[in-house]
Each structure stands twice: as structure tokens, then as C-alpha cells.
C-alpha atoms as an extended CHARMM CRD file, in Angstrom:
* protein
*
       181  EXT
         1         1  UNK       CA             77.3380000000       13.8930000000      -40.3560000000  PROA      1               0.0000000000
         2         2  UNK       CA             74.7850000000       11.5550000000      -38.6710000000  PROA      2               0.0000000000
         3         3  UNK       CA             75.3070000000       13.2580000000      -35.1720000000  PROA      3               0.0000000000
         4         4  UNK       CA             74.1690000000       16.5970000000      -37.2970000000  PROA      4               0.0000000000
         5         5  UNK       CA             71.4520000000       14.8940000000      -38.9200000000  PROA      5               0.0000000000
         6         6  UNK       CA             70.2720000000       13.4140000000      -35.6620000000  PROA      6               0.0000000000
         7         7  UNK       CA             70.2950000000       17.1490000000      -33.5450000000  PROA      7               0.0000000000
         8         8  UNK       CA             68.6960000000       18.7670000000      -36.2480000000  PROA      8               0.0000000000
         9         9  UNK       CA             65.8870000000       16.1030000000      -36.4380000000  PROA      9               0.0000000000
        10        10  UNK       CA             65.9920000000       16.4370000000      -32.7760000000  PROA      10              0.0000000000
        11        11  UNK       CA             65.1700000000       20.1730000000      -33.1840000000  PROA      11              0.0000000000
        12        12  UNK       CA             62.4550000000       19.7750000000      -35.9010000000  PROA      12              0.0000000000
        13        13  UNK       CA             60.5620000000       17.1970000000      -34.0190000000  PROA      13              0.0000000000
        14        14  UNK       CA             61.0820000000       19.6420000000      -30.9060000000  PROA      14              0.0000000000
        15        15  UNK       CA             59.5980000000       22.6130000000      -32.8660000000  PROA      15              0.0000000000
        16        16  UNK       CA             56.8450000000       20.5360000000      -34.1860000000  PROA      16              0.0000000000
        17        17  UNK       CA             55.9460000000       19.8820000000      -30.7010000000  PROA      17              0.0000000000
        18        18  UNK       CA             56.0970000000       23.3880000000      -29.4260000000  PROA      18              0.0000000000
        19        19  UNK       CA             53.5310000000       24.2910000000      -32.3300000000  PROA      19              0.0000000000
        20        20  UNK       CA             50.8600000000       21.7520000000      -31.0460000000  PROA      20              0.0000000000
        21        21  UNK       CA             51.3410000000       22.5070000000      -27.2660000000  PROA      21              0.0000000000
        22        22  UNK       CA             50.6580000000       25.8500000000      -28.3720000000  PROA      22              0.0000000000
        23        23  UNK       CA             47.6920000000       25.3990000000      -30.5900000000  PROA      23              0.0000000000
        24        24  UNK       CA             44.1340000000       24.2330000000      -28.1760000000  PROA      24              0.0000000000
        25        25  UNK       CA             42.4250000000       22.1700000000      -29.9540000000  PROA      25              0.0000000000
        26        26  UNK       CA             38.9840000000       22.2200000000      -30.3540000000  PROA      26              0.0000000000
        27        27  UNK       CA             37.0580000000       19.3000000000      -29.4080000000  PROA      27              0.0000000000
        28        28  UNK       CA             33.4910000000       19.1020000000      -30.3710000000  PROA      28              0.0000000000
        29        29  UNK       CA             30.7950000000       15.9160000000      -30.7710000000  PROA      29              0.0000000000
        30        30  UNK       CA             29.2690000000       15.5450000000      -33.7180000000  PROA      30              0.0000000000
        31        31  UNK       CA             25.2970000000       16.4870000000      -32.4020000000  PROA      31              0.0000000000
        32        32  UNK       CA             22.2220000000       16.2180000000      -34.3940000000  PROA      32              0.0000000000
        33        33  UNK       CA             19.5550000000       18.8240000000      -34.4280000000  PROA      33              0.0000000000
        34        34  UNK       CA             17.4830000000       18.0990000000      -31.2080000000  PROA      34              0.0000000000
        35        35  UNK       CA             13.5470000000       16.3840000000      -31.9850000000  PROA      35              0.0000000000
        36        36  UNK       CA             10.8390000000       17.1460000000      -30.1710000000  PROA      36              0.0000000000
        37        37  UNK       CA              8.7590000000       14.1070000000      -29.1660000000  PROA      37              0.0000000000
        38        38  UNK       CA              5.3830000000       13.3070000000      -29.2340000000  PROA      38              0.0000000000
        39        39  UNK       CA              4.8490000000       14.3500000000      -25.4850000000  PROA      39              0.0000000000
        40        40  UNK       CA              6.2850000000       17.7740000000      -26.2230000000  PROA      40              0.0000000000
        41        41  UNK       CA              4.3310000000       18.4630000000      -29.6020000000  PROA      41              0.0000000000
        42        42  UNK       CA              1.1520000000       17.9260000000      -27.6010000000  PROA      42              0.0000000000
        43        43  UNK       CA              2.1290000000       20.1240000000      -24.2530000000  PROA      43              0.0000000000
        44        44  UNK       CA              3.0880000000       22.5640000000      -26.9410000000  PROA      44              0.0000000000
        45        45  UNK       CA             -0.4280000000       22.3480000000      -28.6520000000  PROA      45              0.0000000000
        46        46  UNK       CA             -1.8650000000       22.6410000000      -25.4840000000  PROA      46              0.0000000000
        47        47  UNK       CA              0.2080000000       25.4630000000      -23.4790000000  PROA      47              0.0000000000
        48        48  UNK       CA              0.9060000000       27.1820000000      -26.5430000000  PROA      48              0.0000000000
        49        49  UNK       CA              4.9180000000       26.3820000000      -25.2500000000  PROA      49              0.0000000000
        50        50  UNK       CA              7.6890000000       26.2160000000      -27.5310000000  PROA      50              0.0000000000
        51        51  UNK       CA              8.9850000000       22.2990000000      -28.1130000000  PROA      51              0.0000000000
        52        52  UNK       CA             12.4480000000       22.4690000000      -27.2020000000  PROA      52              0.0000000000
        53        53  UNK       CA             11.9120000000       24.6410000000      -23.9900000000  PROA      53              0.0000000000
        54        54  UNK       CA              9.2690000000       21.1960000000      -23.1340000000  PROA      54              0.0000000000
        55        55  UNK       CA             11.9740000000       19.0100000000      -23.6750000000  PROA      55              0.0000000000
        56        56  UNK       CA             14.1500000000       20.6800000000      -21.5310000000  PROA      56              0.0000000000
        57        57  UNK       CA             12.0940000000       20.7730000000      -18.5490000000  PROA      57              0.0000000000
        58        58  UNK       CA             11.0120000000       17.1420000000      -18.9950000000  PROA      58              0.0000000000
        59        59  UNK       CA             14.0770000000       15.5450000000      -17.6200000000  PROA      59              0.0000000000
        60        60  UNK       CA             13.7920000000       17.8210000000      -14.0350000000  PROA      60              0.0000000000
        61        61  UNK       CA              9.9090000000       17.2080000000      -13.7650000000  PROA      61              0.0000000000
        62        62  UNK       CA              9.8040000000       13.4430000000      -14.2020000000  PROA      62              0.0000000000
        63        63  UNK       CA             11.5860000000       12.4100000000      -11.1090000000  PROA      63              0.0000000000
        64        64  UNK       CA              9.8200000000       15.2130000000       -9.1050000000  PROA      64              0.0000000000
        65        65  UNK       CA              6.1770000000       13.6930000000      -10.1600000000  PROA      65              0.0000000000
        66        66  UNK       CA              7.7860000000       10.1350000000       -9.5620000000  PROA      66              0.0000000000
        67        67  UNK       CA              8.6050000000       11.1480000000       -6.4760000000  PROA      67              0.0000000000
        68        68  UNK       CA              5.3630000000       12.6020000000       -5.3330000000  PROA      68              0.0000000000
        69        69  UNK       CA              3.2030000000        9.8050000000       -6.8640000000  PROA      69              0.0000000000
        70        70  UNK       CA              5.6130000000        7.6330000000       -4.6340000000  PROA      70              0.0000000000
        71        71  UNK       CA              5.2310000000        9.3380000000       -1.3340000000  PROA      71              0.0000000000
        72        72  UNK       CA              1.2160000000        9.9530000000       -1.7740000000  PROA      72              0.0000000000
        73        73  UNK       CA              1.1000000000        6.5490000000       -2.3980000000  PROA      73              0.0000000000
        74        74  UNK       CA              3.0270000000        4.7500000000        0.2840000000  PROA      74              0.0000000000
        75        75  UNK       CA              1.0810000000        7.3290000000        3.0000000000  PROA      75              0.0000000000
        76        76  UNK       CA             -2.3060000000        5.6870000000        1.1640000000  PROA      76              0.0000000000
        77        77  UNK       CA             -1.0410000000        2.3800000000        2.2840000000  PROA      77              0.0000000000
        78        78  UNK       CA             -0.1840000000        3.3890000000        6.1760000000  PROA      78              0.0000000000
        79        79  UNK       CA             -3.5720000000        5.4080000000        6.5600000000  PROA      79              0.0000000000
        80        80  UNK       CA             -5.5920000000        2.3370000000        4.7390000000  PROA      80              0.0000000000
        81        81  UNK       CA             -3.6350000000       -0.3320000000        7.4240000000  PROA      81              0.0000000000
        82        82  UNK       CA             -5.7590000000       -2.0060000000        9.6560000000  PROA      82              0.0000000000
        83        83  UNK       CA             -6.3310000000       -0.5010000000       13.6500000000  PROA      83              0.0000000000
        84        84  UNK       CA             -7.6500000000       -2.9940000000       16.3590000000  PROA      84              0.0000000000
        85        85  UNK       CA            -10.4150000000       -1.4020000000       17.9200000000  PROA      85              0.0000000000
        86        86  UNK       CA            -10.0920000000       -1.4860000000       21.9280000000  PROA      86              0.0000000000
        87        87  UNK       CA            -12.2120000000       -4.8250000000       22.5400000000  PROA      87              0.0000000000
        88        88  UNK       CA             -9.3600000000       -6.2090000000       20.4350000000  PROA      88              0.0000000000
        89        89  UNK       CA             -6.8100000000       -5.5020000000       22.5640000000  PROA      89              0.0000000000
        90        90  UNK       CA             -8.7940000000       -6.6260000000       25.6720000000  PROA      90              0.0000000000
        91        91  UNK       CA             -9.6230000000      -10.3390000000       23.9700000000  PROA      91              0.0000000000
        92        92  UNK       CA             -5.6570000000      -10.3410000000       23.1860000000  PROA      92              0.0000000000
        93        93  UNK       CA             -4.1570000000       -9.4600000000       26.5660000000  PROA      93              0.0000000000
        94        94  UNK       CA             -7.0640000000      -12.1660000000       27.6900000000  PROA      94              0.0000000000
        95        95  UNK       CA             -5.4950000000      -15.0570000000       25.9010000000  PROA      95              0.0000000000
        96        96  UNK       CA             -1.9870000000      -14.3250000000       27.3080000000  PROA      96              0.0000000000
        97        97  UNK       CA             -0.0370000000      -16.3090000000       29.9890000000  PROA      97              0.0000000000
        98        98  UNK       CA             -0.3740000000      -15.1780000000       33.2210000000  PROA      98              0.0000000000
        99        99  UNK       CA              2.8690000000      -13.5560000000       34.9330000000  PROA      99              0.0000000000
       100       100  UNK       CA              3.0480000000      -14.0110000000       38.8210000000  PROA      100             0.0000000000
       101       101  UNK       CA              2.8170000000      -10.2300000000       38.7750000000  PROA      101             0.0000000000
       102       102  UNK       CA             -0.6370000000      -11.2050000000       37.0930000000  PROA      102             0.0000000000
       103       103  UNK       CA             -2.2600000000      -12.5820000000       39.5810000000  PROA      103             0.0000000000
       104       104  UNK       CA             -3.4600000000      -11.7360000000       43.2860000000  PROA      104             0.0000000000
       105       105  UNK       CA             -1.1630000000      -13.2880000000       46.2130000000  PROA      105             0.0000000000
       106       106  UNK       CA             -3.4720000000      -15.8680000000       46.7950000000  PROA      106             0.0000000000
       107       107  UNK       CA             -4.1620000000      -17.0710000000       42.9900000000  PROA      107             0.0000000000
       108       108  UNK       CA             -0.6240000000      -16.8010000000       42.5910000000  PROA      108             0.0000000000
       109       109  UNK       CA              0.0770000000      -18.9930000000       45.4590000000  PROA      109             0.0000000000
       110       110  UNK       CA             -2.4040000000      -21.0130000000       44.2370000000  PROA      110             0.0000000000
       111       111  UNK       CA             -1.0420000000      -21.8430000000       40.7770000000  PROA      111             0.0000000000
       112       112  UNK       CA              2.1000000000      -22.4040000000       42.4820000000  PROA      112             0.0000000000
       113       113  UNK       CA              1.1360000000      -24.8680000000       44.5910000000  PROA      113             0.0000000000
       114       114  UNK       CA             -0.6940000000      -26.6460000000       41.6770000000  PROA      114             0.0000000000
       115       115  UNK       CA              2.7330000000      -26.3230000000       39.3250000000  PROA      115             0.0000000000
       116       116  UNK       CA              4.6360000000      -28.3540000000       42.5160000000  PROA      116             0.0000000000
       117       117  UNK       CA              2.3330000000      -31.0530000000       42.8990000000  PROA      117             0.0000000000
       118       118  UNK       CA              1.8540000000      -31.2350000000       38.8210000000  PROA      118             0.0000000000
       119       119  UNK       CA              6.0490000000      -31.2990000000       38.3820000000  PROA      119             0.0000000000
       120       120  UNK       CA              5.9630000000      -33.7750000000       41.4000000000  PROA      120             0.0000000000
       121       121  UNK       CA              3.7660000000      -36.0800000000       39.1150000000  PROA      121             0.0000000000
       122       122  UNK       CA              5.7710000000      -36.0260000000       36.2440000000  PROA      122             0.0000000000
       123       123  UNK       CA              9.1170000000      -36.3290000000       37.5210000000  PROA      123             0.0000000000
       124       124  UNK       CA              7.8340000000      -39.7230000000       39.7770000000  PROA      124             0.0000000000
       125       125  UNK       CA              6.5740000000      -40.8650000000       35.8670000000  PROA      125             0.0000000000
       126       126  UNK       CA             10.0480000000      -39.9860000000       34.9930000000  PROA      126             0.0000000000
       127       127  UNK       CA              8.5010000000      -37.4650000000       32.2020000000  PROA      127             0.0000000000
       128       128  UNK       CA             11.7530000000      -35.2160000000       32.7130000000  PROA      128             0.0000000000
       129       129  UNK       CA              9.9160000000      -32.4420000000       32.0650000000  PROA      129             0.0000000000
       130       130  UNK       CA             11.8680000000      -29.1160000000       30.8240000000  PROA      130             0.0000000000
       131       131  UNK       CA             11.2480000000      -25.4880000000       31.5700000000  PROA      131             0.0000000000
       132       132  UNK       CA              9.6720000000      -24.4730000000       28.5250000000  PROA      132             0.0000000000
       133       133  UNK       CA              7.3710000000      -27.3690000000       28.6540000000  PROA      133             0.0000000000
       134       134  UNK       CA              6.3810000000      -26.7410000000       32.4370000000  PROA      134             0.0000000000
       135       135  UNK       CA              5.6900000000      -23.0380000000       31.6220000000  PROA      135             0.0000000000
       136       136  UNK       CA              3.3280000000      -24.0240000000       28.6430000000  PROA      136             0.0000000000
       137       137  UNK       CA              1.6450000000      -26.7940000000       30.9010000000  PROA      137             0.0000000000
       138       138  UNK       CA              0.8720000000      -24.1290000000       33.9030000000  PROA      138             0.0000000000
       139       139  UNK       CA              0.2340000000      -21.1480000000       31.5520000000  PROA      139             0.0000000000
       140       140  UNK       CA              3.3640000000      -19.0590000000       32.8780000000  PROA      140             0.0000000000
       141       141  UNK       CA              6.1840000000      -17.3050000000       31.4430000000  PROA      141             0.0000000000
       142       142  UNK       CA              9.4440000000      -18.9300000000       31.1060000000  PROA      142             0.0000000000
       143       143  UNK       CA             10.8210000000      -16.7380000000       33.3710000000  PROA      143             0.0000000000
       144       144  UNK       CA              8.4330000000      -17.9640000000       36.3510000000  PROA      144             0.0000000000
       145       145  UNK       CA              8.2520000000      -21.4860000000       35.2470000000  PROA      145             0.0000000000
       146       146  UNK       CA             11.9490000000      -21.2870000000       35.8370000000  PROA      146             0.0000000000
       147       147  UNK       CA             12.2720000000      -19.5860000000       39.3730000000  PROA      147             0.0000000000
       148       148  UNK       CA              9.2670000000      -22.2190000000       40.2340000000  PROA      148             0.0000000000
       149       149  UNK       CA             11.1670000000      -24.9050000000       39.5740000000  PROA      149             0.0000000000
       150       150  UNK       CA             13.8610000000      -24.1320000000       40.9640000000  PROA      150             0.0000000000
       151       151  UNK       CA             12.4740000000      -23.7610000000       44.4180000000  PROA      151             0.0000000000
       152       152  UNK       CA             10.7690000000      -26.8040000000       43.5340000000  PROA      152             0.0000000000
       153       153  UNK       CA             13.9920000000      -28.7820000000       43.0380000000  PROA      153             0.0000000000
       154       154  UNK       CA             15.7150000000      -27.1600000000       46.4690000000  PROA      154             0.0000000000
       155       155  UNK       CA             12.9280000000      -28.5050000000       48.5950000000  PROA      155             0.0000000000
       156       156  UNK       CA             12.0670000000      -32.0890000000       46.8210000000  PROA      156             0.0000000000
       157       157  UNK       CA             13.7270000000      -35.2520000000       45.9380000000  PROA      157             0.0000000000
       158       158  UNK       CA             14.1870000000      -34.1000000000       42.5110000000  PROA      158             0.0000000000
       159       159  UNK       CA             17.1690000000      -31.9570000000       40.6120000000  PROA      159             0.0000000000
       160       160  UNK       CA             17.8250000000      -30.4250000000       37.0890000000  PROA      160             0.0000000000
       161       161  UNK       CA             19.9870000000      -32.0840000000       34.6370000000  PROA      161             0.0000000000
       162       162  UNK       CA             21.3800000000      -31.4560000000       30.9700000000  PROA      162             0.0000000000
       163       163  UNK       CA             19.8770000000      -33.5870000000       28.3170000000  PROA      163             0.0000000000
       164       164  UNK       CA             21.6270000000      -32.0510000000       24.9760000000  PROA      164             0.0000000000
       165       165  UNK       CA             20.1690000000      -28.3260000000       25.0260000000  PROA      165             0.0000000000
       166       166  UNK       CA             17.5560000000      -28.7080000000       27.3790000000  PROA      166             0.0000000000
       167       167  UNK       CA             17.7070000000      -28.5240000000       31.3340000000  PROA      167             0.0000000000
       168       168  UNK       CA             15.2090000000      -31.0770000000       32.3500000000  PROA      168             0.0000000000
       169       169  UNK       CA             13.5750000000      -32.0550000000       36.1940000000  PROA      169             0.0000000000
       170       170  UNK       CA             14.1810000000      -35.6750000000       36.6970000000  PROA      170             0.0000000000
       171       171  UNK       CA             13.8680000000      -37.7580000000       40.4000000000  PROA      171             0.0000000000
       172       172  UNK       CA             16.8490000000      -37.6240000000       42.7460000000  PROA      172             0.0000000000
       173       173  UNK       CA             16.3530000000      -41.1480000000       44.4200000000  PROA      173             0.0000000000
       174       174  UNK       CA             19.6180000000      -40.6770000000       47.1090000000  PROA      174             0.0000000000
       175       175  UNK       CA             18.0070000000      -37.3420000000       48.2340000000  PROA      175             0.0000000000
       176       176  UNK       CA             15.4780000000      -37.6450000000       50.7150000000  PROA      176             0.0000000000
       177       177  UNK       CA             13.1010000000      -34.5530000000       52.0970000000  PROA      177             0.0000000000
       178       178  UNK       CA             12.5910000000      -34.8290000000       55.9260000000  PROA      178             0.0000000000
       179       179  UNK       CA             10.4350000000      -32.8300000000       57.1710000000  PROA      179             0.0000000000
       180       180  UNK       CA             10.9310000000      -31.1200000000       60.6300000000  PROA      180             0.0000000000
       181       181  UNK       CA              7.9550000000      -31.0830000000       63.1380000000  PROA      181             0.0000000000
């Protein structure tokens, strides 16, 4: 008797399941009756619109009016941003370094010979002078400063050496420049 009991149980339960897979329920939320705001009773007073259809369009038009305000206002702040006028420019590219490309042959050859004597100087005060420092000190870029001294270094008692990070120009006593006549 309890296997009978058990298969007909089985076949209730089975029955009772059939039912509710058949049935589609119906789910609904619980909504209350939609307000109008105060923005909407006063567009409605105004443009005569009905207060629901205003709260309805007020979720699409906000972000577009957001979004306009935005974009007017960041183009305010590029057209109000300061331009140099052209005398500008000219004092700027004035106070520059001078590249060897810069200057005429002879001023360049010039400066040159004034950066050799000047590095001769420092490295017989044993200054060690680096690059960066020499390029500063002759008003050069680094990149000239650099090809300087190293022509400097292949033609003088003097050679480059590293101190930490820095490359620096200090006296070669066993080297000695002779000259040829």
C-alpha cells in the first residue's frame, strides 16, 4: 500500500504541475497614478500642453539641452583663449638658444672656437664640466654642445668620463697634443 500511495501522490503532484506550466501568469507592479510636477503644470499653463504628455518629453529633452549648453560652452572657452600676436612670436624665437644651423659659417665658427677655449678653462680648473652644463654656458642645444665636445676631447688633452648619470670633460694628464708643423 505505501508504493500505491507514493505513485499516486507522484501523479497528483505531477498534475498539479502540468496545471501551472500551463497557466501564464500575470505579472504586474503595483504603479501609482503618474503626478505632474511643478515644471510641467507651468509649461502646461504656458503652451496650453497637456501635463502628462510634458512629463513624457522631459526625460528626452534634458540631456539634449545639457548637451548643447555643454558644447556652446566649451567652444566659448577655445574662441575666448588667448592668441600671441606676431611680435610675440618674434621676441620668443629671440630668446632661444642658438642651433649651429642658426648661425652664419663664420659666427658659428666663432662660437665654436669660444666653447673650446671656454671647456679648455674649466677642465685645467678641474670643473668637470657636463654636456648639459656646457650647452647652457655657450647658449647651444644639447645636441651641439655634445658633437662640440666631442671634437673637443679628440684633439685635446682632455676625455669624457662617467660620474653617476652624468658624462663629464675632465683633464687627461698622460695624453699629450703635439702639434705637427
Amino acid at each position: 500500500m505505501g508504493q500505491n500511495q507514493r505513485s499516486g501522490g507522484k501523479a497528483r503532484i505531477e498534475k498539479q504541475l502540468e496545471k501551472l506550466r500551463a497557466e501564464t501568469p500575470e505579472l504586474t507592479a503595483p504603479m501609482a497614478a503618474p503626478k505632474a510636477g511643478a515644471r510641467a503644470s507651468w509649461l502646461s499653463k504656458r503652451l496650453g500642453w497637456d501635463k502628462e504628455t510634458i512629463e513624457g518629453i522631459t526625460p528626452t529633452v534634458l540631456p539634449i539641452l545639457v548637451q548643447i549648453v555643454e558644447v556652446f560652452f566649451s567652444l566659448m572657452g577655445f574662441a575666448s583663449w588667448p592668441t600671441k600676436s606676431p611680435a610675440d612670436a618674434n621676441e620668443n624665437q629671440q630668446r632661444l638658444p642658438a642651433t649651429i644651423r642658426q648661425l652664419s659659417r663664420t659666427e658659428a665658427e666663432k662660437a665654436r672656437k669660444t666653447a673650446q677655449a671656454d671647456l679648455e678653462q674649466l677642465v685645467a680648473q678641474n670643473a668637470e664640466p657636463c654636456v648639459t652644463e656646457c650647452a647652457a654656458r655657450w647658449g647651444v642645444d644639447k645636441g651641439t654642445a655634445s658633437k662640440w665636445i666631442s671634437d673637443f676631447v679628440r684633439n685635446a688633452p682632455m676625455r669624457k668620463i662617467q660620474r653617476g648619470k652624468r658624462k663629464v670633460i675632465v683633464a687627461n694628464p698622460h695624453l699629450k697634443v703635439v702639434e705637427s708643423s
